[in-house]
DSSP file (Angstrom, degrees, kcal/mol; ACC not computed):
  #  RESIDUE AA STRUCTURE BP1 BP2  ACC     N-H-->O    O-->H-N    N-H-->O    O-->H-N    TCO  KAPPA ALPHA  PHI   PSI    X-CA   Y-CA   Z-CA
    1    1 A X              0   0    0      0, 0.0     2,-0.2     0, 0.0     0, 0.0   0.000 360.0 360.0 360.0  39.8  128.9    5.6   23.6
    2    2 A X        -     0   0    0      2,-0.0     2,-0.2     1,-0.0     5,-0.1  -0.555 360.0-142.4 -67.5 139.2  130.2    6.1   27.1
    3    3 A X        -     0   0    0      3,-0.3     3,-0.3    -2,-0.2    -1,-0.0  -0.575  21.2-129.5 -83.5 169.9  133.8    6.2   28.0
    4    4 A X  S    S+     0   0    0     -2,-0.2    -1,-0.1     1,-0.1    -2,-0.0   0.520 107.3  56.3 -82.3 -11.2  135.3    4.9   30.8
    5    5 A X  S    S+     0   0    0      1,-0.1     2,-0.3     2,-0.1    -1,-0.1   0.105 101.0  74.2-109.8  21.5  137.2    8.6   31.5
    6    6 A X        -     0   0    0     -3,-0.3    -3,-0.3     2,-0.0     2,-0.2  -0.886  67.1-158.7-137.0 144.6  133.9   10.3   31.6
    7    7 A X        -     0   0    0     -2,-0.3     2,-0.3    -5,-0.1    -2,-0.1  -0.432  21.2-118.9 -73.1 147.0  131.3   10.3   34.2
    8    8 A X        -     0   0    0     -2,-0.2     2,-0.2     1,-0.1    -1,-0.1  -0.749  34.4-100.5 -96.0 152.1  127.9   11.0   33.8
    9    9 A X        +     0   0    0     -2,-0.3     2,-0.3     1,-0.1    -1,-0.1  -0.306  42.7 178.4 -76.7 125.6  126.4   13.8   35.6
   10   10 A X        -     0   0    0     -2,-0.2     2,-0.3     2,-0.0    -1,-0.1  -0.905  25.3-125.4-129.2 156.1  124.2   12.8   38.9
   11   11 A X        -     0   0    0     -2,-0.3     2,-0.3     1,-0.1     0, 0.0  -0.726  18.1-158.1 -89.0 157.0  122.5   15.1   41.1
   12   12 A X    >   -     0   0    0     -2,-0.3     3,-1.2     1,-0.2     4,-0.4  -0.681   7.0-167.4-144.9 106.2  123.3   15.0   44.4
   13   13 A X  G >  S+     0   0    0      1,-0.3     3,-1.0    -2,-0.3    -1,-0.2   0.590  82.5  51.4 -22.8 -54.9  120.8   16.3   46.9
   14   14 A X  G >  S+     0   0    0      1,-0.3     3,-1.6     2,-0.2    -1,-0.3   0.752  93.9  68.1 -83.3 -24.4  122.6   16.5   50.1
   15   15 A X  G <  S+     0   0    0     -3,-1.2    -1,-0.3     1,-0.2    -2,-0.2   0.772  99.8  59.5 -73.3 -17.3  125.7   18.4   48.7
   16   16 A X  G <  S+     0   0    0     -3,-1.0    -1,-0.2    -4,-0.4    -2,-0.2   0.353  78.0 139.9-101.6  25.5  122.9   21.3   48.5
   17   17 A X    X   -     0   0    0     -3,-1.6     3,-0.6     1,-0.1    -3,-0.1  -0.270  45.2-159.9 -29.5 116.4  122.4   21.1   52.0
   18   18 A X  G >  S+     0   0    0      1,-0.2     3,-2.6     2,-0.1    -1,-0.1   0.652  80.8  88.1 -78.9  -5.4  121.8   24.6   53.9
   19   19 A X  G 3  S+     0   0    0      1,-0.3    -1,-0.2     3,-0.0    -2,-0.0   0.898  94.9  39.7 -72.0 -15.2  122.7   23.0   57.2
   20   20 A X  G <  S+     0   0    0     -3,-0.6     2,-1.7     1,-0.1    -1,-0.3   0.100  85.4 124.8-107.4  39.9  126.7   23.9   56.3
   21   21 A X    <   +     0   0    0     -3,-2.6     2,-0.2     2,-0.0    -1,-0.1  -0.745  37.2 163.0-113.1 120.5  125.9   27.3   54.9
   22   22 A X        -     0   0    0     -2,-1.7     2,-0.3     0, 0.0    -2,-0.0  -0.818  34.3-141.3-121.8 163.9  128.0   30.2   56.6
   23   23 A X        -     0   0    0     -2,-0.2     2,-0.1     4,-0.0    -2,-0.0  -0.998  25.9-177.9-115.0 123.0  129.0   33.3   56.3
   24   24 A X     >  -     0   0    0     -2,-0.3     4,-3.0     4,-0.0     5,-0.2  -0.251  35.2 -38.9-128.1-171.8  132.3   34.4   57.4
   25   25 A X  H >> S+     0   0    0      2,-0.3     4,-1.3     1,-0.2     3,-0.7   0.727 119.2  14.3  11.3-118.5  134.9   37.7   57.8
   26   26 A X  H 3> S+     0   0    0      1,-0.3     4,-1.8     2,-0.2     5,-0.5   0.984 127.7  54.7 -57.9 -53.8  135.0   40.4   55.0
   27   27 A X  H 3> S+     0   0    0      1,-0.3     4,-1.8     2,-0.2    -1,-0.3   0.878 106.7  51.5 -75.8 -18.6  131.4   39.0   53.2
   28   28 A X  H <X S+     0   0    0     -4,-3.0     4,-1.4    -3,-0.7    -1,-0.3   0.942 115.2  46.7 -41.3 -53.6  129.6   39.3   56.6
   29   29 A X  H >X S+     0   0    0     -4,-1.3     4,-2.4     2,-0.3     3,-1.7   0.963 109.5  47.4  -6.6 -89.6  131.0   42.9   56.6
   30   30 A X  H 3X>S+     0   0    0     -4,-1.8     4,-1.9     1,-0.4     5,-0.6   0.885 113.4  49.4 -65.8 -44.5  130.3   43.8   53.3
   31   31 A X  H >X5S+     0   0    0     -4,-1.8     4,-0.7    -5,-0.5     3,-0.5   0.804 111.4  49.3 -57.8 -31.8  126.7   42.5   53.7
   32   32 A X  H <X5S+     0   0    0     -3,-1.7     4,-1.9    -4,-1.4    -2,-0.2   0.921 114.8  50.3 -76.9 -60.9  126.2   44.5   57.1
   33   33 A X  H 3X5S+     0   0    0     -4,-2.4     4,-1.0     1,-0.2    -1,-0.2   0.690 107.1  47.6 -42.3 -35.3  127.5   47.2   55.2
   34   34 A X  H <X5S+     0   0    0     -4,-1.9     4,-1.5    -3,-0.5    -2,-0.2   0.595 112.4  49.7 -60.2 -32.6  125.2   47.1   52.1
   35   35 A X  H  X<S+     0   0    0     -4,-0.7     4,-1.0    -5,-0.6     3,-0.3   0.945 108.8  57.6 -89.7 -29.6  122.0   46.8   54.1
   36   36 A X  H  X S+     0   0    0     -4,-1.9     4,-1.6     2,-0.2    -1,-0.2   0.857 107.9  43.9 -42.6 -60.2  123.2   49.8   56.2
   37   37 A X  H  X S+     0   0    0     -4,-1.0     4,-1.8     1,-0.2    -1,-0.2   0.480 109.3  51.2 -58.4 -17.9  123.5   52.1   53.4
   38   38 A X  H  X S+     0   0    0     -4,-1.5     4,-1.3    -3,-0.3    -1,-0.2   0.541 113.9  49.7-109.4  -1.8  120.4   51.4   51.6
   39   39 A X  H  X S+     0   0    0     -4,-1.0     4,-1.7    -5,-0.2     3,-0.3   0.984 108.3  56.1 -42.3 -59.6  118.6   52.0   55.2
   40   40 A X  H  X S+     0   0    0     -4,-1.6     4,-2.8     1,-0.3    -2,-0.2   0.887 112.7  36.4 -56.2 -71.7  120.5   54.9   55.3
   41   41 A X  H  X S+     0   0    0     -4,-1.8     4,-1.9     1,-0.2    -1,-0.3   0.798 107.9  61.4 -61.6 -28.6  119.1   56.2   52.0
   42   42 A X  H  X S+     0   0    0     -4,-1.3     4,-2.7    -3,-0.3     3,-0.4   0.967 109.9  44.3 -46.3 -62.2  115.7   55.0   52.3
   43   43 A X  H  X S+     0   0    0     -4,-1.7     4,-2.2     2,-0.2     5,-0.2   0.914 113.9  49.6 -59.0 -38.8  115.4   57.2   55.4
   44   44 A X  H  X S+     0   0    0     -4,-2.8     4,-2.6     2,-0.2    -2,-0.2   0.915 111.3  50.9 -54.9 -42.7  117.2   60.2   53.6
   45   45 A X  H  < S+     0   0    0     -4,-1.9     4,-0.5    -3,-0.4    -2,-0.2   0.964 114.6  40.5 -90.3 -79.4  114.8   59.6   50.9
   46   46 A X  H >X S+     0   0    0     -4,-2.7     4,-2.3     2,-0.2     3,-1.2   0.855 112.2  57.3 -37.7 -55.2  111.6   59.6   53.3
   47   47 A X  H 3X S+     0   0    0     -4,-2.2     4,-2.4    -5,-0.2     3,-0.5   0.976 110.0  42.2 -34.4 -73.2  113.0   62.5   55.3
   48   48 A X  H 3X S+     0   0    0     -4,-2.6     4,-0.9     1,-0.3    -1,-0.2   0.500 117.9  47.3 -62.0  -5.7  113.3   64.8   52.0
   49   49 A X  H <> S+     0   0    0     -3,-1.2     4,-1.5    -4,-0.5    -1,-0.3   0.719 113.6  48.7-116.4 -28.4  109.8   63.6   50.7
   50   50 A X  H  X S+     0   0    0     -4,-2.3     4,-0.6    -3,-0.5    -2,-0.2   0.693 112.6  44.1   3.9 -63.1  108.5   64.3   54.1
   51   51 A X  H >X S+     0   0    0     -4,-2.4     3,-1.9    -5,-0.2     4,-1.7   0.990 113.2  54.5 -88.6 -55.5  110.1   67.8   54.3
   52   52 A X  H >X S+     0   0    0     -4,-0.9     4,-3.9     1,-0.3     3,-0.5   0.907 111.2  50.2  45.7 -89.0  108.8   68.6   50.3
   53   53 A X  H 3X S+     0   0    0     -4,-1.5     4,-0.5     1,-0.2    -1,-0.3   0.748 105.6  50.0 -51.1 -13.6  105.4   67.7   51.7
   54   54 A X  H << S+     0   0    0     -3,-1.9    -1,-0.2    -4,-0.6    -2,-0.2   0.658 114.5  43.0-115.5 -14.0  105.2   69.7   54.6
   55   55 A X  H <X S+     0   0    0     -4,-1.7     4,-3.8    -3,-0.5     5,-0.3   0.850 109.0  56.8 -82.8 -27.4  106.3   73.1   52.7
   56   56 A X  H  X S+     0   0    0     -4,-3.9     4,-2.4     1,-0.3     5,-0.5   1.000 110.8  41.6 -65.6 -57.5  104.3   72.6   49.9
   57   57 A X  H  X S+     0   0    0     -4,-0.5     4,-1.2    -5,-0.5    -1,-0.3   0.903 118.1  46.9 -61.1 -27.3  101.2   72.4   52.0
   58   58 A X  H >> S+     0   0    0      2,-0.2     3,-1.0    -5,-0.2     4,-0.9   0.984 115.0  46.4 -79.1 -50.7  102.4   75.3   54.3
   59   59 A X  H >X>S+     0   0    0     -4,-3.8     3,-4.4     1,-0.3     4,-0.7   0.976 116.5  50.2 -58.8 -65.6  103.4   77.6   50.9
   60   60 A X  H 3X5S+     0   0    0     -4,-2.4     4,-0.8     1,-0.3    -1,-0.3   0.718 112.9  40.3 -53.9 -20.8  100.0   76.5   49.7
   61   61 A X  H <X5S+     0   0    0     -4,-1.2     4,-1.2    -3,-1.0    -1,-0.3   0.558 115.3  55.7 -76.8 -17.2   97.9   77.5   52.8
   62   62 A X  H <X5S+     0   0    0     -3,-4.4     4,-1.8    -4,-0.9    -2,-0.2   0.962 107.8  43.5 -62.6 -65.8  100.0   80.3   52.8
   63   63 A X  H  X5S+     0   0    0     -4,-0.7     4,-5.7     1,-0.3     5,-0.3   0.756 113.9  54.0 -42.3 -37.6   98.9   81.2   49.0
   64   64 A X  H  X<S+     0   0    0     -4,-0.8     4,-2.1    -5,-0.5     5,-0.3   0.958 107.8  50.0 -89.1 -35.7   95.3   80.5   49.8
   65   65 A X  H  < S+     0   0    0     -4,-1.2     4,-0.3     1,-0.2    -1,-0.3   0.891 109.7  47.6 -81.0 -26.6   95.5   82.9   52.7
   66   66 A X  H  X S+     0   0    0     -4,-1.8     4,-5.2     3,-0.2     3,-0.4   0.886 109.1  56.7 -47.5 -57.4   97.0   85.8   50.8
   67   67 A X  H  X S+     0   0    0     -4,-5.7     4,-1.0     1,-0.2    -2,-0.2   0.783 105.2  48.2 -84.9  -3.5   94.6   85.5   48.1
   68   68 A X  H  X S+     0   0    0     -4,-2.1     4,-0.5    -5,-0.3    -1,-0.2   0.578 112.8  46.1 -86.1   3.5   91.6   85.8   50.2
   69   69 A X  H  > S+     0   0    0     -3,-0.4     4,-0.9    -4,-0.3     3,-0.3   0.726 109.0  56.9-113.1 -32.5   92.8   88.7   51.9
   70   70 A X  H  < S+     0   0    0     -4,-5.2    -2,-0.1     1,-0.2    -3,-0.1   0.777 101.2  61.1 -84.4  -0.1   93.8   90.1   48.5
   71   71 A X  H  < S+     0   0    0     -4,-1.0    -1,-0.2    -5,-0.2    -2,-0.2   0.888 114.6  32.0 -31.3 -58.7   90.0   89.7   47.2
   72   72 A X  H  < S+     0   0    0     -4,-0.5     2,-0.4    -3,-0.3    -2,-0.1   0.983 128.2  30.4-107.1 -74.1   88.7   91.9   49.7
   73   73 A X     <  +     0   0    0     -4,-0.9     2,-0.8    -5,-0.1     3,-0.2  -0.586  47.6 170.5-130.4  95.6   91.7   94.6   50.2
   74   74 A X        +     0   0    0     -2,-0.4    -4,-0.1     1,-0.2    -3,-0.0  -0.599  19.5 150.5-117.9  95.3   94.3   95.7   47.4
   75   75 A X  S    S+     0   0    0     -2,-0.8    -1,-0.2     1,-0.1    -5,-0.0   0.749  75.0  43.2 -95.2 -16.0   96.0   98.6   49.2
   76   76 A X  S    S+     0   0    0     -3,-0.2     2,-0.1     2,-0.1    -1,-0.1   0.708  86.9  94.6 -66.6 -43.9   99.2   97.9   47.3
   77   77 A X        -     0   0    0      1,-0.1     2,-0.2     3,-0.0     3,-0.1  -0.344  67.3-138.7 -54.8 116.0   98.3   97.2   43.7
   78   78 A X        -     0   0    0     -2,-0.1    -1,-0.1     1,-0.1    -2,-0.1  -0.452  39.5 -56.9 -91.8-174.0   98.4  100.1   41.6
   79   79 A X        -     0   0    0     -2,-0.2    -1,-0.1     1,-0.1    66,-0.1  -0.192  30.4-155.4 -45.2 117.9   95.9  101.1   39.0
   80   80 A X  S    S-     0   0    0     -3,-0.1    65,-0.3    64,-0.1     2,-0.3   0.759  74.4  -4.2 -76.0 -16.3   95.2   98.9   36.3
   81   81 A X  S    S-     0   0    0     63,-0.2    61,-0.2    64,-0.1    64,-0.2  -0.798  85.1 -82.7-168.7 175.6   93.9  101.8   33.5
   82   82 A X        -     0   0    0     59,-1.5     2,-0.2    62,-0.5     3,-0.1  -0.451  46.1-104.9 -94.5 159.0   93.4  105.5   33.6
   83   83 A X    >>  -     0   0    0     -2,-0.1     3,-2.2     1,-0.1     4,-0.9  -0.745  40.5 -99.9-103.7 163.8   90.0  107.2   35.0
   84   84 A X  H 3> S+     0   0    0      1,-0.3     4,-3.6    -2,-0.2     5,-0.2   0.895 121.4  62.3 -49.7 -68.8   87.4  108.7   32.4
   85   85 A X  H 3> S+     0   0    0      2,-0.2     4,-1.7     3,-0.2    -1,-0.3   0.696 102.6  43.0 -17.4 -54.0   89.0  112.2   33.3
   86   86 A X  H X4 S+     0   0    0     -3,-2.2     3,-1.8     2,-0.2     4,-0.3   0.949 112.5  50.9 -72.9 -72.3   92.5  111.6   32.2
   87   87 A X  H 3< S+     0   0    0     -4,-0.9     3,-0.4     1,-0.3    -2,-0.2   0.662 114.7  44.9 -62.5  -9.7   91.6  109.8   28.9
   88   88 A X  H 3< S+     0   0    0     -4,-3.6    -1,-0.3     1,-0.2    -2,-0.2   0.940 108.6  59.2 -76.7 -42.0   89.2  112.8   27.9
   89   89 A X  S << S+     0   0    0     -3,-1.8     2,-0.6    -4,-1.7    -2,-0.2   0.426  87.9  94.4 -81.3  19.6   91.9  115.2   29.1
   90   90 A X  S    S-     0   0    0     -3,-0.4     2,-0.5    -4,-0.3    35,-0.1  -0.789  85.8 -89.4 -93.5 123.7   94.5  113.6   26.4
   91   91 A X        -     0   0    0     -2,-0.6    33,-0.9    33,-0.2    -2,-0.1  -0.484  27.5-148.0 -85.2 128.5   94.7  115.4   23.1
   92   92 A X  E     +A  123   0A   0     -2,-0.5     2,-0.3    31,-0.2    31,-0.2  -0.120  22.6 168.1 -38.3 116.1   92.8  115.4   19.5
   93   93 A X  E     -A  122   0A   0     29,-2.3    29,-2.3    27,-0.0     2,-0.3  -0.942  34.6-108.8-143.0 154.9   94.4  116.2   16.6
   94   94 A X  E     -A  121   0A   0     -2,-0.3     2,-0.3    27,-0.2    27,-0.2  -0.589  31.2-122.7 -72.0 137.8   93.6  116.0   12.9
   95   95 A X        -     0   0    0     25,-2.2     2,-0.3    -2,-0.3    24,-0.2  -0.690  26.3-171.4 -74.7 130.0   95.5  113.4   10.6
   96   96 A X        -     0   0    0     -2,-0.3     2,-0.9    22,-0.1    20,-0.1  -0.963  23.4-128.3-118.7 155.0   97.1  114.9    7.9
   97   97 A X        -     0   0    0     -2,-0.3     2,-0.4    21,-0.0    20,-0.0  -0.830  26.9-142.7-106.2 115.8   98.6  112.7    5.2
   98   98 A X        -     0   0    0     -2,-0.9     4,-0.1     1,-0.1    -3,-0.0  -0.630   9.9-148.1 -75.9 136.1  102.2  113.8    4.8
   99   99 A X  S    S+     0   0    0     -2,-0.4     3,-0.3     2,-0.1    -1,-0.1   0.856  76.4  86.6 -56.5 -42.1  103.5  113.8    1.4
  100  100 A X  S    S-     0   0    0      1,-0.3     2,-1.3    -3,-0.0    -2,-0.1   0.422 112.1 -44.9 -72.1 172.5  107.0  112.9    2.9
  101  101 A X  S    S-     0   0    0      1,-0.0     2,-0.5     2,-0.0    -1,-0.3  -0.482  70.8-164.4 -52.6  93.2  108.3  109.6    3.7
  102  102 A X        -     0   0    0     -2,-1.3    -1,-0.0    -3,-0.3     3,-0.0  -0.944  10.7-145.7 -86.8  82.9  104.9  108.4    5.6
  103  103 A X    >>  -     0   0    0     -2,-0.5     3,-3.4     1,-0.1     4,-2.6  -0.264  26.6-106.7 -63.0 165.5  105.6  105.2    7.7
  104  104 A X  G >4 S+     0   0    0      1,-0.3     3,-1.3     2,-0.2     2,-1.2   0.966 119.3  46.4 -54.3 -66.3  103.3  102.5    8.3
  105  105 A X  G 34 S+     0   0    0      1,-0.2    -1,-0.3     2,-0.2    26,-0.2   0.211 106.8  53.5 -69.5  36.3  102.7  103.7   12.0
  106  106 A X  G <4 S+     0   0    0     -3,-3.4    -1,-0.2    -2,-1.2    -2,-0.2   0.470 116.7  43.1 -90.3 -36.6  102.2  107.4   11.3
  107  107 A X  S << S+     0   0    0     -4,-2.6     9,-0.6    -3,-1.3     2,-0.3   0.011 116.0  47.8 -96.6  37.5   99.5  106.3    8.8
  108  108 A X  S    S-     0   0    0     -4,-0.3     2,-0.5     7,-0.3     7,-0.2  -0.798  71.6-125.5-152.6 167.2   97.9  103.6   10.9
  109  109 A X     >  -     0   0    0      5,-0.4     4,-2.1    -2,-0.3     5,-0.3  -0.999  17.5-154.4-119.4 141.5   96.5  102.9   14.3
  110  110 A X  T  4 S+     0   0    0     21,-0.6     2,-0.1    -2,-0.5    22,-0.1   0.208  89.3  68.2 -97.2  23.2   98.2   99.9   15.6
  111  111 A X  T  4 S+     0   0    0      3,-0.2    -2,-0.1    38,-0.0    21,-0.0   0.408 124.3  11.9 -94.8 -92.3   95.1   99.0   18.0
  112  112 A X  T  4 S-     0   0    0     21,-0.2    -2,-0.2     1,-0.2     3,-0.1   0.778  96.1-122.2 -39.9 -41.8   92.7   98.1   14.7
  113  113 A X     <  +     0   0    0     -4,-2.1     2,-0.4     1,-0.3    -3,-0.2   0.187  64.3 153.3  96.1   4.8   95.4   98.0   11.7
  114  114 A X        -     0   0    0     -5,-0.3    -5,-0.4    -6,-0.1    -1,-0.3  -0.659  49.0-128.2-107.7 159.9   93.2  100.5   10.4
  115  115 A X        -     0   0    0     -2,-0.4     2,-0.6    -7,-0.2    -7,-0.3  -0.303  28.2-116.9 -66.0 138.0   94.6  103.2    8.0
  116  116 A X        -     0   0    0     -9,-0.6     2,-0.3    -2,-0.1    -1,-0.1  -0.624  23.6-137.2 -67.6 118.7   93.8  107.2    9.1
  117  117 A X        -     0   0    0     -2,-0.6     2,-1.6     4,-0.1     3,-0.3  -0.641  33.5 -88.9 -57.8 125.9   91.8  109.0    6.8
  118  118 A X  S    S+     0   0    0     -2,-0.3   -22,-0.1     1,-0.2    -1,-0.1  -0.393 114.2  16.9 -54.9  73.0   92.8  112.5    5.9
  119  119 A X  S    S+     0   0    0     -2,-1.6     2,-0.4     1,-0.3    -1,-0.2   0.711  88.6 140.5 121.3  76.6   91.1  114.7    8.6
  120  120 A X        -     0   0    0     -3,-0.3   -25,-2.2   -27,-0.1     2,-0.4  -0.901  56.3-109.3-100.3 126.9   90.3  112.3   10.9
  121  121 A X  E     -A   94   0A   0     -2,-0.4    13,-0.5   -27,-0.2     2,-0.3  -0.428  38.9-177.8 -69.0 134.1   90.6  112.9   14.7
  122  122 A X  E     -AB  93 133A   0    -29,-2.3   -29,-2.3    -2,-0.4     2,-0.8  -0.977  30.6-130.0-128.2 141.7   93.3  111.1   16.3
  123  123 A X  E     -AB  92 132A   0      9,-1.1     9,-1.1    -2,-0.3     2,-0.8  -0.846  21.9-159.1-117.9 121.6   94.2  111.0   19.8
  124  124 A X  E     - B   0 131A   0    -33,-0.9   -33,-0.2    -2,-0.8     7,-0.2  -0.760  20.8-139.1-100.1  94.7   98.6  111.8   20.1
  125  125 A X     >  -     0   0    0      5,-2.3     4,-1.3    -2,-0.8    29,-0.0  -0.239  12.2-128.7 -64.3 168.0   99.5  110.4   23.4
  126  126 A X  T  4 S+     0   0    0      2,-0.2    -1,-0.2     1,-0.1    28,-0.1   0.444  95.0  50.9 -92.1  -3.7  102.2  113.0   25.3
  127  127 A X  T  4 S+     0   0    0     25,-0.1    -1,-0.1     3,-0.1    26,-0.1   0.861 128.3  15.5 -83.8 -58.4  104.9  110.8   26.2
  128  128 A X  T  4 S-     0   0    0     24,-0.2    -2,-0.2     2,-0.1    -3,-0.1   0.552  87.8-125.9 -92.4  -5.4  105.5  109.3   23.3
  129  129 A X     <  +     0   0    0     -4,-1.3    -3,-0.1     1,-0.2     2,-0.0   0.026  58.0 152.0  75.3   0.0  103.6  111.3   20.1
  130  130 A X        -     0   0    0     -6,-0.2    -5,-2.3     1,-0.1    -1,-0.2  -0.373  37.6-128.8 -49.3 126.6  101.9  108.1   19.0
  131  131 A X  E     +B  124   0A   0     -7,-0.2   -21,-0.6   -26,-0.2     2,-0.3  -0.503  29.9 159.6 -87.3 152.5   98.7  108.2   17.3
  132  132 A X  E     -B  123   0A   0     -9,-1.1    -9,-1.1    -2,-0.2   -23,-0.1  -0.897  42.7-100.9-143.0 138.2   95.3  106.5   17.7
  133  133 A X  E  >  -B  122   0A   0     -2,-0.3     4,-2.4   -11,-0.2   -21,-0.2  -0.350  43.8-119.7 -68.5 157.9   91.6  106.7   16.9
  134  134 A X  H  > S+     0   0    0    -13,-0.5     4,-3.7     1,-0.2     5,-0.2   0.870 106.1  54.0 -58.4 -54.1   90.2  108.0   19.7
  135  135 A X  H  > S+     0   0    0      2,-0.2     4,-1.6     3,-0.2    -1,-0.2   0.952 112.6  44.8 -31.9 -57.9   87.7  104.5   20.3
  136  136 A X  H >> S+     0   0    0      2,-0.2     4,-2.2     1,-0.2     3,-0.7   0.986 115.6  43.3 -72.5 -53.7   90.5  102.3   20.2
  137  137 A X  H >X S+     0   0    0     -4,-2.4     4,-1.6     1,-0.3     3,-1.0   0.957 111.3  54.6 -39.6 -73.4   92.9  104.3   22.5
  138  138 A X  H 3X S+     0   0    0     -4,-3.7     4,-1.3     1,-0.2    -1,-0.3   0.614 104.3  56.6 -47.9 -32.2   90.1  105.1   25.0
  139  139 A X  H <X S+     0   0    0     -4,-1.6     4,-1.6    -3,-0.7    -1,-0.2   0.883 116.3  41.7 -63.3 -48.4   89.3  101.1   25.4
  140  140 A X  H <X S+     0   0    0     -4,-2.2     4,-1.8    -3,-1.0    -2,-0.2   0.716 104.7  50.7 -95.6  -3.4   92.6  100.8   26.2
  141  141 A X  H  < S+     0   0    0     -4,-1.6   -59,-1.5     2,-0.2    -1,-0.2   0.865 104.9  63.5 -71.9 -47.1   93.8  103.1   28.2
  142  142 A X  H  < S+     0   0    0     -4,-1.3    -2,-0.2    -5,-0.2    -1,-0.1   0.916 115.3  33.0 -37.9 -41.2   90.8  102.3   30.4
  143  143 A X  H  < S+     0   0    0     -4,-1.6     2,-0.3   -62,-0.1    -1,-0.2   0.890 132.5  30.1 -78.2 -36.6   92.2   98.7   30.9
  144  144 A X     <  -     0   0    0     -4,-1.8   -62,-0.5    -5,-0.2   -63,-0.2  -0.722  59.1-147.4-108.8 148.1   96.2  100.1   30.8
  145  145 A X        +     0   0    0     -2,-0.3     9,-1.0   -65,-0.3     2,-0.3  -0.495  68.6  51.9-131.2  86.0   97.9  102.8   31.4
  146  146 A X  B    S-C  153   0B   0      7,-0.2     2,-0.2    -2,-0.2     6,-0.2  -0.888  94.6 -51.1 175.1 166.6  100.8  103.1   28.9
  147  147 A X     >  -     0   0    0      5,-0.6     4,-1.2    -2,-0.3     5,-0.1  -0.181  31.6-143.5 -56.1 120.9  101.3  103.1   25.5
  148  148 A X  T  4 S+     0   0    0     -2,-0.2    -1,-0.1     1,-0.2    -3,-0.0   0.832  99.9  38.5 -45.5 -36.6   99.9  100.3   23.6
  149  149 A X  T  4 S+     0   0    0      1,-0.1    -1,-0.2     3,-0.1    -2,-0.0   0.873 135.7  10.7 -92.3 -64.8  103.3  100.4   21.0
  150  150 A X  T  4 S-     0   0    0      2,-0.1     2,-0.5     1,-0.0    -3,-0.2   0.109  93.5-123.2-128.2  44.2  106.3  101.1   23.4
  151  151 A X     <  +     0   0    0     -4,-1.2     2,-0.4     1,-0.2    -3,-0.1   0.550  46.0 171.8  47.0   6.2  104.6  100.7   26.3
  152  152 A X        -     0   0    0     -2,-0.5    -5,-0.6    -6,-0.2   -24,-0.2  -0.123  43.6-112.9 -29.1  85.8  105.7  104.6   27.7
  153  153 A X  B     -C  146   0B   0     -2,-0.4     2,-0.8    -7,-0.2    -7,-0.2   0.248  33.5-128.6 -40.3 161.2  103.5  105.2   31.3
  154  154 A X        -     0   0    0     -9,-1.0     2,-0.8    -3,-0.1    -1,-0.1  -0.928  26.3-160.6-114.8 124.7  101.2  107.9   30.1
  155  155 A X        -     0   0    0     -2,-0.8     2,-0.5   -69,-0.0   -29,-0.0  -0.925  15.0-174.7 -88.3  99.5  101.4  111.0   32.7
  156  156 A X        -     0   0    0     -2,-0.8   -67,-0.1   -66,-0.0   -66,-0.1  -0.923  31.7-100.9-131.1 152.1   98.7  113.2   32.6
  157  157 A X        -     0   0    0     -2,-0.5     2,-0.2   -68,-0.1   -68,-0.1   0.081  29.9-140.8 -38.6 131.3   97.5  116.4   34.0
  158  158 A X        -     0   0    0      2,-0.0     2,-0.4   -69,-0.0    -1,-0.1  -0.659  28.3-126.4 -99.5 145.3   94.8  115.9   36.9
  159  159 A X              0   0    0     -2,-0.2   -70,-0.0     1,-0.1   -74,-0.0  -0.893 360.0 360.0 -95.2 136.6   92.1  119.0   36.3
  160  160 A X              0   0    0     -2,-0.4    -1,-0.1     0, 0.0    -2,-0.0  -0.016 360.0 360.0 -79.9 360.0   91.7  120.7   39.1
């Protein structure tokens, strides 16, 4: 079922010859230009992963040498907690259970959750009047020195 007005399709090997393939004007250009730019960035690219690598490892030799020298020597770092001396010299008071409009944290210590008992010693820091039994305060003031609740530095008197 061939016509005569159509050919059939034949391959023909020598028309895909490379020996006449050139490159001429603008698309030499543009290619010289393409291959330029992605040099370009490849080296920008190396450069910045290069300069990356060579702070990190100086910050981090840096770090390591700071924290062995703050191991042995902390002449800046202040105090973490109070000495035995201040937390005795903070004062005792008995809980009384107010009839009045009692909130949870008058009637509580907010270290344990647990409720004060009516004559109980309690320890009323001086910055802020907050109470606590005396155990729970004294654990933490040893580690801290401010108020557990609004965090208030606690100042107290050195005996002399």
């Amino acid at each position: 079922m061939t016509t005569p007005d159509s050919q059939s399709f034949q391959w023909r090997y020598d028309d895909l010859d490379d020996k006449n393939f050139q490159i001429h004007g603008r698309t030499l250009f543009f290619i010289i230009v393409l291959f330029s730019v992605i040099l370009l960035i490849t080296l920008l690219f190396l450069y910045a992963r290069w300069i990356c690598r060579s702070s990190f490892s100086a910050s981090s030799a840096a770090v390591a040498d700071t924290t062995a020298l703050s191991t042995h020597v902390h002449p800046f770092s202040p105090p973490k907690g109070l000495d035995a001396a201040a937390i005795d010299s903070l004062p005792i008071t008995l809980h009384r259970v107010s009839t009045s409009s009692a909130t949870a944290c008058e009637s509580e210590c907010c270290i344990c959750l647990g409720v004060f008992e009516e004559g109980e010693k309690v320890k009323v820091l001086p910055m802020c009047s907050h109470a606590y039994h005396c155990e729970c305060v004294d654990k933490w003031l040893a580690a801290h020195s401010s108020c557990p609740i609004c965090r208030a530095a606690i100042l107290v008197d050195s005996p002399v």
